[in-house]
C-alpha positions as CSV (number, residue, x, y, z in Angstrom):
1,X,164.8,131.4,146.4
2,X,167.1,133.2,148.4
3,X,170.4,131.3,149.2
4,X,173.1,131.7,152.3
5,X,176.6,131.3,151.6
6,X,179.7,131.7,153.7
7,X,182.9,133.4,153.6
8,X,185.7,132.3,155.8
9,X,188.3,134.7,156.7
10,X,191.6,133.9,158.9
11,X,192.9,137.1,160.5
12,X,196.9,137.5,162.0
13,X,196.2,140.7,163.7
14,X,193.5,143.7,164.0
15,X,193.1,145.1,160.7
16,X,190.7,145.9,157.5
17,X,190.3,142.4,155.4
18,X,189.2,143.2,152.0
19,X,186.6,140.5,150.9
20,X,185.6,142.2,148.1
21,X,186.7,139.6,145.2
22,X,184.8,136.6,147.3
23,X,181.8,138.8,147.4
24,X,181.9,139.3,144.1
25,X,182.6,135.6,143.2
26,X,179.6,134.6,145.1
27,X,176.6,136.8,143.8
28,X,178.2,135.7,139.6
29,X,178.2,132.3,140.6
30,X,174.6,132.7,142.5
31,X,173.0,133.8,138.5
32,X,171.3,136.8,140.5
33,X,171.0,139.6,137.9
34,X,168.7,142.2,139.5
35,X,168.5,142.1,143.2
36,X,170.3,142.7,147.0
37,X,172.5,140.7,149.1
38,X,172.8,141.4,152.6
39,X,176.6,140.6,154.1
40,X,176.9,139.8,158.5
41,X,179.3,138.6,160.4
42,X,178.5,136.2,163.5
43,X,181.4,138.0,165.8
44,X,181.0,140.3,168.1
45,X,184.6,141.8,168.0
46,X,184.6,142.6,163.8
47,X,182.8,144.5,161.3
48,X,181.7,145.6,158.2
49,X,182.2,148.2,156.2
50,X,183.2,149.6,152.3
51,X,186.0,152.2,152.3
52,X,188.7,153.4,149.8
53,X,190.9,150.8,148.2
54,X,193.5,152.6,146.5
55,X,195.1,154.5,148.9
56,X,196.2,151.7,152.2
57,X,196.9,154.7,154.0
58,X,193.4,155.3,154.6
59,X,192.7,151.5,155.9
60,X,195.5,152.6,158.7
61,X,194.3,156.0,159.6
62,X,191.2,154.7,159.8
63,X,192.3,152.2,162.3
64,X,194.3,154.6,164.4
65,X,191.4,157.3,164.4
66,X,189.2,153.8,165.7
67,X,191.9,153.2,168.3
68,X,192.7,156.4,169.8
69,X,188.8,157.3,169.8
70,X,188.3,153.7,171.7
71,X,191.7,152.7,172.9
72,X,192.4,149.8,175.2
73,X,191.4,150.5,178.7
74,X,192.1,149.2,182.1
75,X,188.7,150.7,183.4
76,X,186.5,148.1,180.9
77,X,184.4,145.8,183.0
78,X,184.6,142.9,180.6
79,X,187.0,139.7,181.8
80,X,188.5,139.3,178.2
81,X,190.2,142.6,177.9
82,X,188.7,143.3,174.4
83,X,186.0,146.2,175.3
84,X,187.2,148.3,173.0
85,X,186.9,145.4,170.2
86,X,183.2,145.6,171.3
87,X,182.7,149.3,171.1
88,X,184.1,149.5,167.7
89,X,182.5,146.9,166.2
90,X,178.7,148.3,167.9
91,X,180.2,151.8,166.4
92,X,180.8,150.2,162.5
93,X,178.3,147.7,162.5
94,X,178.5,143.8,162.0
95,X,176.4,143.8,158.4
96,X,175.9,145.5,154.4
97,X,173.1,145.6,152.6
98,X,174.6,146.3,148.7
99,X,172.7,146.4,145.4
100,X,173.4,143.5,143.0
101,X,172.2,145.0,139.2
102,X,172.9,143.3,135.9
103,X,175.0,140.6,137.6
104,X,177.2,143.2,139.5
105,X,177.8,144.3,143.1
106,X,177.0,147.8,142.7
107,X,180.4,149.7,144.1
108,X,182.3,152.9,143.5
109,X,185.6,152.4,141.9
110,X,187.9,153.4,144.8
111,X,185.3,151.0,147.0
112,X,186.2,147.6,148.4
113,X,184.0,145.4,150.9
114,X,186.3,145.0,154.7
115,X,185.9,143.0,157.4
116,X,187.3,144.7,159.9
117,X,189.2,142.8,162.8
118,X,189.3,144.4,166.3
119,X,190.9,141.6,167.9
120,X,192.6,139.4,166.4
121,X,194.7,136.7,165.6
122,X,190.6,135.3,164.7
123,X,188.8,132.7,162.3
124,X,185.5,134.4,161.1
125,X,182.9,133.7,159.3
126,X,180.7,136.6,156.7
127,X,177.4,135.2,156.0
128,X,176.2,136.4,152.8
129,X,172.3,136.2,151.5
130,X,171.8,137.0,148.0
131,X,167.9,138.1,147.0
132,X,167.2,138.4,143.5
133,X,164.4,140.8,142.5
134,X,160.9,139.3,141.0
């Protein structure tokens, strides 16, 4: 039976949060050898995506790329003043699906599992379902 767990992350500022490690720590404690879990965040101002995790130069030329594609505008509609926040996180996506084989998150080894937050100081919350194959 497929189980939904939680991961809790606490955000100072906009930025790439690697979750990868709680990820991880999840799907060998769930016993799933063989199957898929599926990772989504309940925000609609963060994201999720895998990316290189050697080099943290690419976390911030990622952001700036994000932020100079959808900078902060004053023409935005939106009360809150986070549009942009919005955009980006429509334009990365709020969920993963990854492969789980022989116990393992199935990732590249320069690849690392990011929350990424578009406005914070924020609490958020990952949902994570792990699906084991039958």
């Amino acid at each position: 039976m497929a189980k939904v767990f939680s991961i809790r992350v606490n955000t100072d500022a906009e930025g790439m949060y690697d979750i990868t490690r709680e990820v991880k720590n999840y799907v060998r404690s769930s016993g799933v050898k063989d199957g898929i879990i599926v990772l989504q965040t309940l925000h609609t101002t963060c994201a999720l995506t895998i990316n290189e995790n050697a080099d943290p130069d690419v976390k911030s030329d990622i952001l700036k790329d994000l932020g100079r594609k959808f900078p902060k505008e004053p023409y935005f509609d939106h009360f809150e003043g986070n549009s942009d926040a919005h955009v980006k996180t429509s334009i990365i996506g709020p969920s993963l699906s990854l492969i789980i084989d022989d116990g393992k998150v199935l990732l590249g080894t320069w690849q690392s599992i990011y929350l990424m937050e578009f406005d914070g100081p924020r609490a958020r919350e990952v949902k994570m379902k792990i699906m084991e194959d039958k």
